[in-house]
DRENNUSE-182007 format. One record per residue (C-alpha): residue number from 1; chain; x, y, z. Coordinates in steps of 0.5 Angstrom, whole numbers, plus 2048, in hexadecimal, padded with zeros to 3 digits. Example, Ala and Ser with C-alpha at 12.3 -4.5 7.8 and 13.67 -1.06 7.14 Angstrom:
<site num="1" chaine="A" east="819" north="7F7" up="810"/>
<site num="2" chaine="A" east="81B" north="7FE" up="80E"/>
This chain:
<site num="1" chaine="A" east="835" north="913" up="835"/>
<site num="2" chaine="A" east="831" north="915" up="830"/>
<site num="3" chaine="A" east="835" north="919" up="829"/>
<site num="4" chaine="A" east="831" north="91F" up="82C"/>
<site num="5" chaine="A" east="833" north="91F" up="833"/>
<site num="6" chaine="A" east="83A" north="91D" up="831"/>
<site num="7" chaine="A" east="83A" north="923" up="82C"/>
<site num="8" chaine="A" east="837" north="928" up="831"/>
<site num="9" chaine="A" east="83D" north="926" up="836"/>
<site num="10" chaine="A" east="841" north="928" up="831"/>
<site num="11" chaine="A" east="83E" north="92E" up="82F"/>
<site num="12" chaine="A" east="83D" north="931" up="835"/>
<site num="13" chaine="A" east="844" north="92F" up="837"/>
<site num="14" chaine="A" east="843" north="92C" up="83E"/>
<site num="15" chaine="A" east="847" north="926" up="83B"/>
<site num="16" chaine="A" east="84D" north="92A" up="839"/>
<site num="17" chaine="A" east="84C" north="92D" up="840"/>
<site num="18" chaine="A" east="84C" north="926" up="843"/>
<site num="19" chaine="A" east="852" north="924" up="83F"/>
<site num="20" chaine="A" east="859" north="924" up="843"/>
<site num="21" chaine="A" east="85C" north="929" up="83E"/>
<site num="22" chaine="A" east="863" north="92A" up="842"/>
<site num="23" chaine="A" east="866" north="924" up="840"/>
<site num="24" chaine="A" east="865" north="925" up="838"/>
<site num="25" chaine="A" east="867" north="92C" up="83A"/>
<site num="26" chaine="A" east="86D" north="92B" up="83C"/>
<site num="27" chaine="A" east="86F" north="925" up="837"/>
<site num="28" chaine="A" east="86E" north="92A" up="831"/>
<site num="29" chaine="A" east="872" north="92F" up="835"/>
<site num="30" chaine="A" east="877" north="92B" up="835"/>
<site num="31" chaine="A" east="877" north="928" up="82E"/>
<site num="32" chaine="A" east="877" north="92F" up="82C"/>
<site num="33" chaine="A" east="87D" north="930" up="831"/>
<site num="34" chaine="A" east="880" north="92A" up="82D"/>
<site num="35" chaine="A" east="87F" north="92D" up="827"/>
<site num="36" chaine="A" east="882" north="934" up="828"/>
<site num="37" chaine="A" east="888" north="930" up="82B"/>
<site num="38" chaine="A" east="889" north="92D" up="825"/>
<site num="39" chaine="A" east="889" north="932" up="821"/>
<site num="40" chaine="A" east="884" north="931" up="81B"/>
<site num="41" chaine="A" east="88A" north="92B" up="81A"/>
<site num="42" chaine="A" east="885" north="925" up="817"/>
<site num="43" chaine="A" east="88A" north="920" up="814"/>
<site num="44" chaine="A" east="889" north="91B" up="81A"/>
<site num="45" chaine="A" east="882" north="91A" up="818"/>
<site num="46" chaine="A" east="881" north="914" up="81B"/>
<site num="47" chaine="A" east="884" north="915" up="822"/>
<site num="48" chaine="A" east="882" north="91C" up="822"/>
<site num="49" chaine="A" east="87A" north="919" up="820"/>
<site num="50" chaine="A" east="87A" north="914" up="826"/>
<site num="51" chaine="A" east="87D" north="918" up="82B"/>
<site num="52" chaine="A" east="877" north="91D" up="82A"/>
<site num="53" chaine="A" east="871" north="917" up="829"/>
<site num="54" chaine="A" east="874" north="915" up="82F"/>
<site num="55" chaine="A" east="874" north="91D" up="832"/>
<site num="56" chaine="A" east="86D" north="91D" up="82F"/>
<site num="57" chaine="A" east="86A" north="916" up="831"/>
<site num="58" chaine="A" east="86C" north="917" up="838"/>
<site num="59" chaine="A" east="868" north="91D" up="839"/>
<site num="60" chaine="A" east="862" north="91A" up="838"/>
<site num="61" chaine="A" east="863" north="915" up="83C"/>
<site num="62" chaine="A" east="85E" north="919" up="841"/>
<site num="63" chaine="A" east="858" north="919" up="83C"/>
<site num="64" chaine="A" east="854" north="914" up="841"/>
<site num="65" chaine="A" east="855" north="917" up="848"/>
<site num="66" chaine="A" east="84E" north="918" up="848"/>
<site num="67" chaine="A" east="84C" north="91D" up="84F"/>
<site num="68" chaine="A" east="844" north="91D" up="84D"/>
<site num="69" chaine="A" east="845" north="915" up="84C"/>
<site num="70" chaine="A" east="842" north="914" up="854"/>
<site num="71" chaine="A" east="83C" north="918" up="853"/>
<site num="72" chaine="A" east="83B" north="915" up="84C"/>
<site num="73" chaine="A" east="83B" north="90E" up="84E"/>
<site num="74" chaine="A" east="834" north="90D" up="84F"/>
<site num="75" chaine="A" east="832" north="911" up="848"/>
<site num="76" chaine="A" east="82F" north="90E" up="843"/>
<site num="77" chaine="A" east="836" north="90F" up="83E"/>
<site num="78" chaine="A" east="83A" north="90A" up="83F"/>
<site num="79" chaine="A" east="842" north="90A" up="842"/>
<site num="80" chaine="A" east="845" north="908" up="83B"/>
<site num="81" chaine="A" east="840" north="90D" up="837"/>
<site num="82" chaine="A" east="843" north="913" up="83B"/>
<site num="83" chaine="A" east="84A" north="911" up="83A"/>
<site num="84" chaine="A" east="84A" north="910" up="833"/>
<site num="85" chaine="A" east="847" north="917" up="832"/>
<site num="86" chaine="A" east="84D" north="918" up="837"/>
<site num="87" chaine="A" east="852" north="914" up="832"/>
<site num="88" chaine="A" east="84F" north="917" up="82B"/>
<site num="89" chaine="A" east="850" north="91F" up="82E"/>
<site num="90" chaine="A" east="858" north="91D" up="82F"/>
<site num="91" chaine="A" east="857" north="91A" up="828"/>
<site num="92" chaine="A" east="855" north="920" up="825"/>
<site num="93" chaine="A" east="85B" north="924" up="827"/>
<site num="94" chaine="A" east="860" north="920" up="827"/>
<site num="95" chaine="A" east="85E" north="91E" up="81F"/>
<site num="96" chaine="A" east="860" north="924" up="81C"/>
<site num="97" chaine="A" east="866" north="925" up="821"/>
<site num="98" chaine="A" east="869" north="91F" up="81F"/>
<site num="99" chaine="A" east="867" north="920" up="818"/>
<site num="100" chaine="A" east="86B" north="927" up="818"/>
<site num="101" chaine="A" east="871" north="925" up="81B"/>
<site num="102" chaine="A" east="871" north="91F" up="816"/>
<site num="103" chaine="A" east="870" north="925" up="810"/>
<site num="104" chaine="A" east="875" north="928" up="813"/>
<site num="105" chaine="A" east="87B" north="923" up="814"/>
<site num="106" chaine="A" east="879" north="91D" up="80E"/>
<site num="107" chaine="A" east="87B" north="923" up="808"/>
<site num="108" chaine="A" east="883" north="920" up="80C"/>
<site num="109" chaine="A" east="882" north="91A" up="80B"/>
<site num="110" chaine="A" east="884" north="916" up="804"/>
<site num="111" chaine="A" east="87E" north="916" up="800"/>
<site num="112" chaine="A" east="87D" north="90F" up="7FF"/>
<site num="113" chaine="A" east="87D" north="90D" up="806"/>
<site num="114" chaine="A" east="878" north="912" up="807"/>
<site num="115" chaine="A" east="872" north="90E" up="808"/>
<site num="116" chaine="A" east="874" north="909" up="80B"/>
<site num="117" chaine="A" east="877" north="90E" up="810"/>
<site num="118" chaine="A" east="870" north="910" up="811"/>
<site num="119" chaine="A" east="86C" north="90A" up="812"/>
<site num="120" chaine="A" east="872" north="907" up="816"/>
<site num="121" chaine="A" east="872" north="90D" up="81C"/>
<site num="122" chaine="A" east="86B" north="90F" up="81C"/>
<site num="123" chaine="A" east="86A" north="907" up="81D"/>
<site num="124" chaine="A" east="86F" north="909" up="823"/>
<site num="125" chaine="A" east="86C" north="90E" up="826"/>
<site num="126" chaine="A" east="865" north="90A" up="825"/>
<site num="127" chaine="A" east="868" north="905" up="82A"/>
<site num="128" chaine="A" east="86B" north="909" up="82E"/>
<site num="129" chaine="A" east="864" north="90D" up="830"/>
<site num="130" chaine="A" east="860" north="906" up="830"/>
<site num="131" chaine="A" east="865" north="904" up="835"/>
<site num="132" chaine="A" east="864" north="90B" up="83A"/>
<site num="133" chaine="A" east="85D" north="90A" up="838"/>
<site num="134" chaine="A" east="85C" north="903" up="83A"/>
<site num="135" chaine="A" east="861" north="904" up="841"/>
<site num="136" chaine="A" east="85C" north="90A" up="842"/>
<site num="137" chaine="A" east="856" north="907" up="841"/>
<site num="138" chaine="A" east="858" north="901" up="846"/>
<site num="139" chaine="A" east="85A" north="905" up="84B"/>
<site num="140" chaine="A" east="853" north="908" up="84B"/>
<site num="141" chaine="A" east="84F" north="901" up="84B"/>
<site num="142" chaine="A" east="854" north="8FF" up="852"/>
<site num="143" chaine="A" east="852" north="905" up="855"/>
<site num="144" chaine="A" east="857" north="90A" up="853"/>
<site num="145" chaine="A" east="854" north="910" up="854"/>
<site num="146" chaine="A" east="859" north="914" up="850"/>
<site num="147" chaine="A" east="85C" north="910" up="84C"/>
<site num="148" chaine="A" east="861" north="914" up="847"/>
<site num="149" chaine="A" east="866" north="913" up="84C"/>
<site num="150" chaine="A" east="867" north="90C" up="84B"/>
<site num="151" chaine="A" east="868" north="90D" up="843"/>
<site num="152" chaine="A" east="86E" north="910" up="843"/>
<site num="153" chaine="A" east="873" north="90B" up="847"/>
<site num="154" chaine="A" east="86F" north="905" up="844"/>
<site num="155" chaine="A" east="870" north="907" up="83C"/>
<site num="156" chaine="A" east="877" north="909" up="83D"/>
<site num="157" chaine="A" east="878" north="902" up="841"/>
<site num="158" chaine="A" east="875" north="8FF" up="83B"/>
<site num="159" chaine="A" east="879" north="902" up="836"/>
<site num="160" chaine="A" east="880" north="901" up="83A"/>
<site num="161" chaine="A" east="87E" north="8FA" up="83A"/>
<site num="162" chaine="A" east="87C" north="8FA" up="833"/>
<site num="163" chaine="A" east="883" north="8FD" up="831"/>
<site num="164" chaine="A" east="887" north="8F8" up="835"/>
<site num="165" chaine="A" east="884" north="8F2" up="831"/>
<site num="166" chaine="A" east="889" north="8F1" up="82C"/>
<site num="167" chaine="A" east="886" north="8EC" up="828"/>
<site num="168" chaine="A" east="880" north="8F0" up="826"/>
<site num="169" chaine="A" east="883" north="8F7" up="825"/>
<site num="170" chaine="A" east="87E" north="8FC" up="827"/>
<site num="171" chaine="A" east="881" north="903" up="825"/>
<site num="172" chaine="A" east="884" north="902" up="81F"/>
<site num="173" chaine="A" east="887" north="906" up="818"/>
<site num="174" chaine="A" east="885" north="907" up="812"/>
<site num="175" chaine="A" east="887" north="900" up="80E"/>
<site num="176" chaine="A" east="886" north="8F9" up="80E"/>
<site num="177" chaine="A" east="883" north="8F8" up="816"/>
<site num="178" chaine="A" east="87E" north="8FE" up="815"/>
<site num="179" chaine="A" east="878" north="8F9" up="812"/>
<site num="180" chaine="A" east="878" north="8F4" up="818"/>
<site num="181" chaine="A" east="87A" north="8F9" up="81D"/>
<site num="182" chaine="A" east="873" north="8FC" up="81C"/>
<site num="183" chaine="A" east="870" north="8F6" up="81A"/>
<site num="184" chaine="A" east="872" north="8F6" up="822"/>
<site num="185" chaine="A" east="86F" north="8FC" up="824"/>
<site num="186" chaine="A" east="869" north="8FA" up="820"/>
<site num="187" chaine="A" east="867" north="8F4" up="824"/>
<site num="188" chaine="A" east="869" north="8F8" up="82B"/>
<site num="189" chaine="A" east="864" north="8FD" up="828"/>
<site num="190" chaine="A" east="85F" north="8F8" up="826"/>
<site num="191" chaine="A" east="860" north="8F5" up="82D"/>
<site num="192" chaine="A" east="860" north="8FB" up="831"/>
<site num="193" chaine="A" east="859" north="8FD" up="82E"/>
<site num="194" chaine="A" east="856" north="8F6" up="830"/>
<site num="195" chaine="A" east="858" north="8F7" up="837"/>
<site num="196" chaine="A" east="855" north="8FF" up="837"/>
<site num="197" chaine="A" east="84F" north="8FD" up="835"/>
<site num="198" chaine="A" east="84E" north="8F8" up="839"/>
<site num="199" chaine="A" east="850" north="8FC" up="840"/>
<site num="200" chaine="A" east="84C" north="901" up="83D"/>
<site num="201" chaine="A" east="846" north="8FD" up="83F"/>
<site num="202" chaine="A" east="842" north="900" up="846"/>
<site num="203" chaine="A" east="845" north="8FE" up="84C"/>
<site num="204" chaine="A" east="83F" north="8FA" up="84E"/>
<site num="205" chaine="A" east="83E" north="8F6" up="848"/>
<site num="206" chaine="A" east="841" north="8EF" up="848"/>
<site num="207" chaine="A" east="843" north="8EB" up="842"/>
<site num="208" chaine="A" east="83D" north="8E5" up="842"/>
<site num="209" chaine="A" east="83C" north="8DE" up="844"/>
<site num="210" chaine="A" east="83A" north="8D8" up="840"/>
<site num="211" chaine="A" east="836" north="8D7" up="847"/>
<site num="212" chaine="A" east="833" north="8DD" up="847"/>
<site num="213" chaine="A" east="82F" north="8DC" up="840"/>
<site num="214" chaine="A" east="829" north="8E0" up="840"/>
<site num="215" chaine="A" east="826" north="8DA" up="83C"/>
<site num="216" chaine="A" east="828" north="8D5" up="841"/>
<site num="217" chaine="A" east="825" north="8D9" up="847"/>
<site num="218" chaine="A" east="81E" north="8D9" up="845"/>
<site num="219" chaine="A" east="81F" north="8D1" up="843"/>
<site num="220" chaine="A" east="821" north="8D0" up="84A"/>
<site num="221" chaine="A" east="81C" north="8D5" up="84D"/>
């Protein structure tokens, strides 16, 4: 897909048309319900920012349900190109929401854990969404038609696995354990990364073989 033709979906909005907006609406409703409930109360910084980046990760889960995939699988533009438009429309809103809520929340927080604070729960939230991205994206290459559905039981299957590991805390305080927690979820990030690349991958391409080098099939001929 051309930079042209990907601009045009956009512009035209027959791209957030496709998109299964539902989910991401009712996250941030209930973010904002989460909010109100509280009251304008921002001193449990960090609780409240992961139950939110949770909220909000979960709502995109449903970014790569794709109803036209069928129709556009003999197109010239190939499956992964199409999801990453998919997965960077989710990415442009759910920036600056979550920029937002930090701007509003971090001001609570001690000012020399800020930073940290920041780097640490965007890290977190990165992770979470690679994850659903990645169980998505798995779900399509294995013939899940819709398969947001599946992101939600997953993710919250591997975070309570994640959380019940007790020699490498996952979910952890401000304090000495905050650097190699994330360094934990730096490496779930990394890995669920290498794992959504590669099931974004069309259906139909295999992973080639030393046997089948294209050199040696003229030498062979």
């Amino acid at each position: 897909m051309t930079r042209s033709v990907a601009w045009e979906l956009v512009l035209s909005g027959q791209l957030v048309r496709s998109l299964r907006l539902a989910p991401f609406a009712i996250g941030v409703a209930t973010m904002a319900a989460f909010l109100a409930a509280g009251g304008g109360d921002t001193h449990d910084v960090i609780g409240d920012l992961r139950v939110l980046g949770l909220l909000l990760a979960l709502g995109c889960g449903y970014v790569l349900d794709d109803g036209a995939a069928v129709t556009l699988q003999a197109s010239p533009y190939s499956l992964a190109r199409r999801l990453w438009l998919r997965i960077a429309c989710a990415a442009a809103v759910v920036g600056p929401v979550w920029t937002a809520l930090l701007a509003w929340f971090l001001p609570s927080a001690p000012a020399g854990d800020r930073w940290a604070l920041v780097l640490g729960l965007t890290v977190e939230l990165a992770a979470a969404l690679t994850v659903i991205w990645a169980v998505a994206a798995w779900g399509r290459r294995h013939g899940f038609e819709h398969p947001g559905i599946i992101t939600t039981p997953a993710f919250l299957a591997s975070l309570l696995l994640a959380t019940s590991i007790p020699q490498a805390p996952m979910l952890v305080g401000a304090g000495a354990e905050w650097t190699p927690a994330h360094l934990r979820w730096l490496g779930i990030l990394i890995g669920a990364t290498c794992v959504l690349v590669a099931e974004m991958r069309d259906p139909a391409a295999r992973w080639p073989s030393p046997n089948h080098h294209p050199s040696r099939e003229r030498q062979r001929a």
